[in-house]
C-alpha positions as CSV (number, residue, x, y, z in Angstrom):
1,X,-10.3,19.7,14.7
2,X,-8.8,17.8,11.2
3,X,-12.0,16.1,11.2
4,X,-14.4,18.7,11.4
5,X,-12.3,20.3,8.6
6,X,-11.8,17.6,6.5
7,X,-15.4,16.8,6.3
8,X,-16.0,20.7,5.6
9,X,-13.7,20.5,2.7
10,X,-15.6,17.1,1.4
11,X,-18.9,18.7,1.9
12,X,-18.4,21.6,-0.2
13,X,-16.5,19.6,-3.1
14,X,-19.3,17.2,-3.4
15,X,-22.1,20.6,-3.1
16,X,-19.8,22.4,-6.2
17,X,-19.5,19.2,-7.9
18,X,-23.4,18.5,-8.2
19,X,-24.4,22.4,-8.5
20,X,-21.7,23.4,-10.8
21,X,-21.6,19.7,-13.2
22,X,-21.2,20.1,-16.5
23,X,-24.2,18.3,-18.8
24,X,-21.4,15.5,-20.1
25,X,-20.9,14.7,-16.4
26,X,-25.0,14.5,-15.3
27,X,-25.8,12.6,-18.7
28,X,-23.3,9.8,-17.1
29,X,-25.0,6.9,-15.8
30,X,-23.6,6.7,-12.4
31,X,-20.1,5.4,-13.7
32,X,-18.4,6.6,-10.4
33,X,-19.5,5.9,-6.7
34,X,-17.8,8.1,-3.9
35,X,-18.7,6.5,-0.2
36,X,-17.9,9.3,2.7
37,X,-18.2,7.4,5.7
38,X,-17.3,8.3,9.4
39,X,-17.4,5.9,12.3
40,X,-15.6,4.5,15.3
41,X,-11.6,3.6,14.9
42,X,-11.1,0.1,17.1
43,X,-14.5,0.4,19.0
44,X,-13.0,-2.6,20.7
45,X,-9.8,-1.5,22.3
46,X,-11.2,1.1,24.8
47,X,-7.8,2.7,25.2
48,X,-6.8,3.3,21.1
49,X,-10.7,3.8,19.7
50,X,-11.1,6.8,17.7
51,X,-13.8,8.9,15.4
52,X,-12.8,8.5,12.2
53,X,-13.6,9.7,8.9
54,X,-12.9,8.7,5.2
55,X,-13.5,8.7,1.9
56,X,-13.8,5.9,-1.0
57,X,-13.9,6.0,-5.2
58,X,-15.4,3.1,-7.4
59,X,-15.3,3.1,-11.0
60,X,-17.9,1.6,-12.3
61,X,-16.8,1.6,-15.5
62,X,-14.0,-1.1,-14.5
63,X,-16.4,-3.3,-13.2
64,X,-16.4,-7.0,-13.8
65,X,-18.7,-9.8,-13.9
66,X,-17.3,-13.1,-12.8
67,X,-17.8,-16.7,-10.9
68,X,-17.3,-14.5,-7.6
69,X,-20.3,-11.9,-8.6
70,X,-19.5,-8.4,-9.1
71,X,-16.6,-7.3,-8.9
72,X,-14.9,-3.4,-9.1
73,X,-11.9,-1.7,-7.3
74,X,-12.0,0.9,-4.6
75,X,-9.5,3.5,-3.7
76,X,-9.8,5.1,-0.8
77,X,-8.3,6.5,2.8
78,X,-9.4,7.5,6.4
79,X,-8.1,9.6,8.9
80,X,-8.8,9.6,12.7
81,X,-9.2,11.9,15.2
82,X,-5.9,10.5,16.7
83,X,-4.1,11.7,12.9
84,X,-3.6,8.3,12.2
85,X,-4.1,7.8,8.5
86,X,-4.8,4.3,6.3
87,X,-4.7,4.8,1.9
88,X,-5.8,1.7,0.1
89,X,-7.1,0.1,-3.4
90,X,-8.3,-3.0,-3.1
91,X,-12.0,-4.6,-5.0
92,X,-15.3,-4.8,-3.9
93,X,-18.1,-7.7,-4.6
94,X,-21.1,-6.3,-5.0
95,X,-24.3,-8.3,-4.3
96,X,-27.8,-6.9,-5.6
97,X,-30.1,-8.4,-2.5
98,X,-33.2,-6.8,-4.1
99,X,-35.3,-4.1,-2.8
100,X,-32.8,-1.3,-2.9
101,X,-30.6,-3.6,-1.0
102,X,-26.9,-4.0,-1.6
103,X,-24.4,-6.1,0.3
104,X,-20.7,-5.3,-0.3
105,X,-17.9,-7.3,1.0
106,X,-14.2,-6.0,0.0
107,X,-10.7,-6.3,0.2
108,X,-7.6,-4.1,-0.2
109,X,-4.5,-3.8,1.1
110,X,-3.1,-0.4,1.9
111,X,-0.6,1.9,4.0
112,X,-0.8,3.0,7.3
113,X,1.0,5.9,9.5
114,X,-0.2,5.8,13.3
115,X,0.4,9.6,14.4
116,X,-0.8,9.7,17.7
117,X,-3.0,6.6,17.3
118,X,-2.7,3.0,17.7
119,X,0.6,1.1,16.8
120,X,-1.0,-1.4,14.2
121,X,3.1,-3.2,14.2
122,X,3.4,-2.7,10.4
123,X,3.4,-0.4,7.6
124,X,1.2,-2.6,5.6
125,X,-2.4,-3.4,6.8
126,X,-5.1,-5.4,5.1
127,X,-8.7,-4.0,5.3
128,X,-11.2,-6.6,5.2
129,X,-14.9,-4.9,5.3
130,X,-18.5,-5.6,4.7
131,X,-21.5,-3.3,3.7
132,X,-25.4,-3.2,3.8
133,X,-26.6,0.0,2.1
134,X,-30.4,0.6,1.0
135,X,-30.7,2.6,-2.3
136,X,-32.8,5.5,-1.6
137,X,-32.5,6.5,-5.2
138,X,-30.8,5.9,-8.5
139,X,-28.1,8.3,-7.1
140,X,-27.4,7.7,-3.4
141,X,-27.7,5.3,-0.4
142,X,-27.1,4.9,3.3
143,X,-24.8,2.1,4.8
144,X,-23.3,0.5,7.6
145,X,-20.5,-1.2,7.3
146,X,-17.8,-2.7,9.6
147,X,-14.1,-3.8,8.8
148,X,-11.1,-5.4,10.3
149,X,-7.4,-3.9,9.6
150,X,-4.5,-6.3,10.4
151,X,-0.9,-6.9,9.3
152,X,-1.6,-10.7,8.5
153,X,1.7,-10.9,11.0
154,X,3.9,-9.4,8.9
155,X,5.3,-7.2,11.8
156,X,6.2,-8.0,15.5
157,X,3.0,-7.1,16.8
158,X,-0.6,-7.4,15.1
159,X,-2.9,-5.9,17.0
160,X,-5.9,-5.4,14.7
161,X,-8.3,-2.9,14.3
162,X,-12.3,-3.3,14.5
163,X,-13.9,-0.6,13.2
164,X,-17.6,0.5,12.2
165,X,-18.9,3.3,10.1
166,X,-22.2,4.9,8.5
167,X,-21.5,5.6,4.8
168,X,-23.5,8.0,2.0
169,X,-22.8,6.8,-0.8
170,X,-23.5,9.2,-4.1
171,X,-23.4,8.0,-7.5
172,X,-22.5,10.8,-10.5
């Protein structure tokens, strides 16, 4: 039920935001990235999986170019079906594999709250993820990605979390 209204909510902010732009905001060249992306919460664990559903910003704009590649931060946050909740910010490497194709590992560290879901054992989590989205314009794509949260033992338990999603990414 959260889900279905969350995703509501997100699907008419992103409809008023492209109908209702201003001409500053569609002359931009794609300085800001939003990924929604919904998938499955610890496909692994049979017992704690979970649909989930989330939302990420990137500003271009902070973007930088170093020995690593491409690198920008991400904020960002999911929610599952369970009403556990993860917010992070973290940065992303972005790797131009040609041909529309993008691969996009990341990194952030954020805050989680269980709710009715699965004990992760600490208030802190670490998200590692990777990405492959094709480009099918200059202003949106189509991914799958698939990321592990963990405490990196900072608690008395770390269970983990696998989790894999399909993202739309829109660029404005």
């Amino acid at each position: 039920m959260i889900l279905k209204k969350l995703a509501l909510i997100l699907i008419i902010i992103f409809t008023v935001t492209n109908l209702f732009a201003g001409e500053e905001l569609k002359n931009k060249n794609n300085e800001h990235q939003i990924n929604f992306y919904t998938g499955n919460f610890d496909f692994s664990d049979h017992k704690q999986k979970a649909i989930l559903f989330g939302i990420q910003h990137q500003n271009e704009n902070l973007n930088r170019n170093t020995f690593l590649g491409n690198i920008s931060p991400i904020t960002g946050g999911f929610i599952t079906e369970n009403s556990a909740a993860y917010v992070y910010t973290g940065v992303e490497w972005n790797v131009d594999m040609g041909g529309g194709l993008l691969f996009t590992p990341s990194f952030a560290p954020g805050l989680y709250h269980e709710g009715d879901g699965k004990d992760l054992g600490h208030v802190l989590e670490f998200k590692s993820e990777v990405q492959l989205s094709y480009a099918t314009s200059d202003k949106s794509s189509f991914g799958l990605s698939y990321n592990h949260v963990s405490n990196a033992s900072l608690g008395d338990k770390n269970p983990g979390a696998n989790s894999y999603m399909f993202n739309f990414i829109k660029n404005f």
